[in-house]
ZAZA-760731 format. One record per atom (N, C-alpha, C): residue in one letter; x, y, z. Coordinates in steps of 0.001 Angstrom, whole numbers, padded with zeros to 6 digits, always signed. Example, Ala and Ser with C-alpha at 12.3 -4.5 7.8 and 13.67 -1.06 7.14 Angstrom:
A+013190-005690+007800 A+012300-004500+007800 A+013200-003300+007800 S+012850-002250+007080 S+013670-001060+007140 S+012900+000030+007870 
This chain:
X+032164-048067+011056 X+030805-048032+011548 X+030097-049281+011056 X+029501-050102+011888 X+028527-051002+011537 X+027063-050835+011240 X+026988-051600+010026 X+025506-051726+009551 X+024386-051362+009941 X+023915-051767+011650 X+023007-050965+011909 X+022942-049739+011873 X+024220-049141+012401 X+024494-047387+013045 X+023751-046791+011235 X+024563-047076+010208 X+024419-046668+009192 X+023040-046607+008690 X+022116-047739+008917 X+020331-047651+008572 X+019575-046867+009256 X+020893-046828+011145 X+019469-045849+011666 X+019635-044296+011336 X+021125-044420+010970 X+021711-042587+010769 X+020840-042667+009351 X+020828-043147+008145 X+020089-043098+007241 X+018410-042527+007261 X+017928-043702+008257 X+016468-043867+008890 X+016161-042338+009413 X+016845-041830+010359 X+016131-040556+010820 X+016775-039120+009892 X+018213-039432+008684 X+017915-038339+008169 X+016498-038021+007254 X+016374-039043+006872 X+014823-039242+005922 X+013875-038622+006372 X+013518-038908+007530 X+012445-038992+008274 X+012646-037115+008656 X+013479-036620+009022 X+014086-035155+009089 X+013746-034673+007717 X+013650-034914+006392 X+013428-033814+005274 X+012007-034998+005145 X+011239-035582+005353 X+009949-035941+005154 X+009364-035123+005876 X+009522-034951+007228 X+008651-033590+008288 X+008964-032319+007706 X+010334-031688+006444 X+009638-030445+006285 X+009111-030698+004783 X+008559-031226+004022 X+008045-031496+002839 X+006396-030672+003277 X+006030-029707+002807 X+004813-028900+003019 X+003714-029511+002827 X+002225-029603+003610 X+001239-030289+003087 X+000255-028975+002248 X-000979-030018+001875 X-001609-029014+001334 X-002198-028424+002345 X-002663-027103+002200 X-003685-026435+003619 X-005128-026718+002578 X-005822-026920+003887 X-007403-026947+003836 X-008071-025455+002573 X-008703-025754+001886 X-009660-024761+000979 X-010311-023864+001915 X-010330-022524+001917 X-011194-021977+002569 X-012601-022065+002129 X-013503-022029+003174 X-014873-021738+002601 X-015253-020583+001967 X-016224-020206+001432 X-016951-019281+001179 X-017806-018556+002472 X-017320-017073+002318 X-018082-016612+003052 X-019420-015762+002581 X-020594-015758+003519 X-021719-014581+002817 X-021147-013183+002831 X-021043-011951+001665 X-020768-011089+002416 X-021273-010561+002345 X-020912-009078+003390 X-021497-008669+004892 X-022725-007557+004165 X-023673-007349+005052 X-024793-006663+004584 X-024632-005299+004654 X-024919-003837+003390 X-024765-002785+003205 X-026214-001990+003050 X-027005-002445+003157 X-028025-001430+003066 X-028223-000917+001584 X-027798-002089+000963 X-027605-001306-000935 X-026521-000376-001104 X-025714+000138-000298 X-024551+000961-000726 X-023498-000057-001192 X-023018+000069-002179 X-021901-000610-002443 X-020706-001071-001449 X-020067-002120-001458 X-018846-002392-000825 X-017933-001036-000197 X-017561-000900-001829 X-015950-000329-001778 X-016593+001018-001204 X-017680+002077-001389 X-018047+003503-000597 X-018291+002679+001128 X-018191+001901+001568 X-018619+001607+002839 X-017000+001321+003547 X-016441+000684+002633 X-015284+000522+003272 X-014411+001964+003203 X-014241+002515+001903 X-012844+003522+001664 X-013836+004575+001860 X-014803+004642+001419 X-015557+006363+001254 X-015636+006567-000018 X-016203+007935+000181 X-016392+008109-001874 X-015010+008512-001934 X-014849+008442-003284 X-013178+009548-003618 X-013198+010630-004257 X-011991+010880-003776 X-011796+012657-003483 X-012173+013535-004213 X-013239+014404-004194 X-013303+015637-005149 X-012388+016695-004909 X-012407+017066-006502 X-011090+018199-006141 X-009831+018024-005808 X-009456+016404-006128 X-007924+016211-005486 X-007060+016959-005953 X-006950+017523-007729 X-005977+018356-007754 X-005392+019855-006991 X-006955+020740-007253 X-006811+021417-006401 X-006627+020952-004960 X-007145+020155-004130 X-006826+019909-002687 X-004727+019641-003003 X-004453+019303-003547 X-003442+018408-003553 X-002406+019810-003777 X-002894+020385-004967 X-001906+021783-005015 X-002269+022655-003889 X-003047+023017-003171 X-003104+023905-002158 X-002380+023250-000508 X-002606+021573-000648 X-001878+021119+000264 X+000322+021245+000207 X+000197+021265-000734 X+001913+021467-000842 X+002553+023088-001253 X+001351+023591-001125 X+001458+024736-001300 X+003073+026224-000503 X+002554+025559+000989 X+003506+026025+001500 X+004639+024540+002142 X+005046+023577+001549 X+005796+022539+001451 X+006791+022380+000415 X+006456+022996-000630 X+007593+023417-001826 X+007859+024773-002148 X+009354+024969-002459 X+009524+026463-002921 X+008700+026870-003844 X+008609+028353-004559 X+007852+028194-005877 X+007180+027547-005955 X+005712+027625-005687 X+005095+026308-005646 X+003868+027107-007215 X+003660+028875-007262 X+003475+029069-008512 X+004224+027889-009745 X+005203+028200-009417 X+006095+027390-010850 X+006069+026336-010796 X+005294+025482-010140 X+005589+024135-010283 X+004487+023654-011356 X+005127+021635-011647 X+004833+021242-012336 X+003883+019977-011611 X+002855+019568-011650 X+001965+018723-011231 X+001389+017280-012282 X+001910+016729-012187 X+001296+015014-012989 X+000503+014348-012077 X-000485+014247-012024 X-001523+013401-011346 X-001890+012260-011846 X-002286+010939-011131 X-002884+009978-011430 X-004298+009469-010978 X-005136+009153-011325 X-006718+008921-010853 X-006778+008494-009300 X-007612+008731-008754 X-007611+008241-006982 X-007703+006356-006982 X-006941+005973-006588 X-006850+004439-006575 X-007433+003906-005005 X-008118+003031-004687 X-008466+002612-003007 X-007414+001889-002663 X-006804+002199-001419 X-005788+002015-000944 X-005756+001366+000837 X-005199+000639+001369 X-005201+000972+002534 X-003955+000668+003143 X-003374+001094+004696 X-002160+001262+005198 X-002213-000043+006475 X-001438-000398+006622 X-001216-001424+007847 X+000544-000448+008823 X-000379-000647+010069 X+000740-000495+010999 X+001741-001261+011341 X+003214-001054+011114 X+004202-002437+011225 X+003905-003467+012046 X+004492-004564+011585 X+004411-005478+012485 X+004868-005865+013243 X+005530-004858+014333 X+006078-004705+015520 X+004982-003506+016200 X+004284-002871+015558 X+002628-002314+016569 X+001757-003173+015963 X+001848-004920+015686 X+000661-005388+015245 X-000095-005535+014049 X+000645-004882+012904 X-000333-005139+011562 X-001655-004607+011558 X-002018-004043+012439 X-003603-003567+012046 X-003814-002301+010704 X-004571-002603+010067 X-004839-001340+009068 X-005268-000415+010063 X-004391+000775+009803 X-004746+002051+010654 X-005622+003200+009517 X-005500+003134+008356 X-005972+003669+007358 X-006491+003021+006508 X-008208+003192+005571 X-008408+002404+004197 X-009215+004065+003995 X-008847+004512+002591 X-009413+005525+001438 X-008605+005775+000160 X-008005+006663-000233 X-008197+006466-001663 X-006579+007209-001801 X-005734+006838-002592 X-004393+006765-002995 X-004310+007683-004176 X-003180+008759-004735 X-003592+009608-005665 X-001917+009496-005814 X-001285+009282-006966 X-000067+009458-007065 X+000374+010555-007705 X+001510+011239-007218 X+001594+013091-008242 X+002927+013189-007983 X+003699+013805-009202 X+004688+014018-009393 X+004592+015629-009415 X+005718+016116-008954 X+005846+017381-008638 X+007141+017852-009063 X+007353+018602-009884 X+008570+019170-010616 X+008582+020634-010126 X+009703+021081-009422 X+010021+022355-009123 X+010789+023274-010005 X+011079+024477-009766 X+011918+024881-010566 X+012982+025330-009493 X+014629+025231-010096 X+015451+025783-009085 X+015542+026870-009086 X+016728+027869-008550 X+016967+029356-008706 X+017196+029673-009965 X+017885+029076-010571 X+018299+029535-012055 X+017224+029031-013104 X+015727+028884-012841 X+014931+028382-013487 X+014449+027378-014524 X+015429+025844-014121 X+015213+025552-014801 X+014463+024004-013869 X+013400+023310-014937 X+013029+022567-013949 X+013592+021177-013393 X+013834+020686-011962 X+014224+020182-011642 X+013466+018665-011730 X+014149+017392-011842 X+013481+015980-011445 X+012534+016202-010908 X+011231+015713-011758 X+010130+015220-010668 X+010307+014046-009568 X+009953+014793-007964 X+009841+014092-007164 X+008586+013167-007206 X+008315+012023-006729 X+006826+011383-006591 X+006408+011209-005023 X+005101+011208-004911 X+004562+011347-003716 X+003484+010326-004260 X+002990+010394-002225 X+001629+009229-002549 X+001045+009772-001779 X-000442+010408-002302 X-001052+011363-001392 X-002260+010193-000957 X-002261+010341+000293 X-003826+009396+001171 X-004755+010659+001384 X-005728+009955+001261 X-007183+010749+001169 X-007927+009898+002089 X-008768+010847+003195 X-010462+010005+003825 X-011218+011254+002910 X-011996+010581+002676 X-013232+011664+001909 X-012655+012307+000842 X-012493+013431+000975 X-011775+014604+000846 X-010650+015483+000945 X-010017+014978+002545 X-009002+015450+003002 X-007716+014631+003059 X-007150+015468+003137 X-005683+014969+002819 X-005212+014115+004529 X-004905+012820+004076 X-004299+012489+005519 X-003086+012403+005914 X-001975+011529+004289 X-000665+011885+004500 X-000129+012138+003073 X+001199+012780+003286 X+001824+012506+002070 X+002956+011067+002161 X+003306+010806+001461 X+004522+009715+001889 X+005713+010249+000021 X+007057+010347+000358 X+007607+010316-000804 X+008020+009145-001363 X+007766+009269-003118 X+008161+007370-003503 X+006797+007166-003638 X+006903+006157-004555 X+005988+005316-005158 X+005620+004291-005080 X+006535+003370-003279 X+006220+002643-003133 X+006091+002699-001804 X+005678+001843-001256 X+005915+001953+000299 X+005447+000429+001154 X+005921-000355+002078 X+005679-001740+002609 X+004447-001796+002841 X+004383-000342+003816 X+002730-000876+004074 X+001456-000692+003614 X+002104-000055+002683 X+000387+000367+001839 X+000438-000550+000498 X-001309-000884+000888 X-001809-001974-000135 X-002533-001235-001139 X-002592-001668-002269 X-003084-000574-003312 X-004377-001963-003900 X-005817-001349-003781 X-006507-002451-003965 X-007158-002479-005743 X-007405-003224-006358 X-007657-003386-007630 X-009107-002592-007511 X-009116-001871-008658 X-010888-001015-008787 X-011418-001913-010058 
């Protein structure tokens, strides 16, 4: 191969890893935010959170677990949460209220108690909207309080 071939094969591999070298993106601005009438943010967006989640929460799994007398319940404080629809229906948040994590220990036939399962109970207001099992899940965002 002669000299030129070699500067220009040189010349455009360069030029090929210079176009993907990342730039910086632009700073976003600051935005004003949005006007509440004096109610706080987070009650305008999620709602208040849940009264009564334990009880709501044990009467909701009530007829969902065997023995549900014998069971064992670990609760965690209501956290604001919200859900996005995959991103094959689009990403839109289909849900924002309040996240309650609870472990639920059954007992088997021979009474003794079994692994706590974990759940992630969603709340609007008050009411229960889903359960999901697991402690984690893709689409739900768990927001800092």
């Amino acid at each position: 191969m002669n000299k030129k071939a070699k500067k220009i094969i040189l010349l455009s591999i360069s030029m090929l890893f210079a176009g993907c070298v990342a730039t910086q993106s632009p700073k976003p601005t600051p935005t004003t935010p949005p006007k509440t009438n004096g109610v706080p943010i987070r009650m305008t967006d999620y709602g208040y959170p849940p009264q009564n989640y334990k009880t709501t929460i044990k009467n909701y799994f009530a007829n969902k677990i065997r023995r549900p007398e014998m069971a064992s319940f670990v609760f965690s404080k209501p956290h604001r949460a919200y859900k996005r629809d995959g991103l094959a229906y689009g990403g839109n948040i289909v849900w924002k209220g309040w996240l309650v994590d609870v472990s639920i220990a059954t007992q088997s036939r021979s009474g003794r108690l079994q692994t706590p399962k974990p759940y992630m109970v969603l709340f609007r207001g008050s009411t229960i909207v889903e359960d999901i099992l697991g402690r984690h899940h893709q689409l739900i965002t768990r927001v800092g309080d």
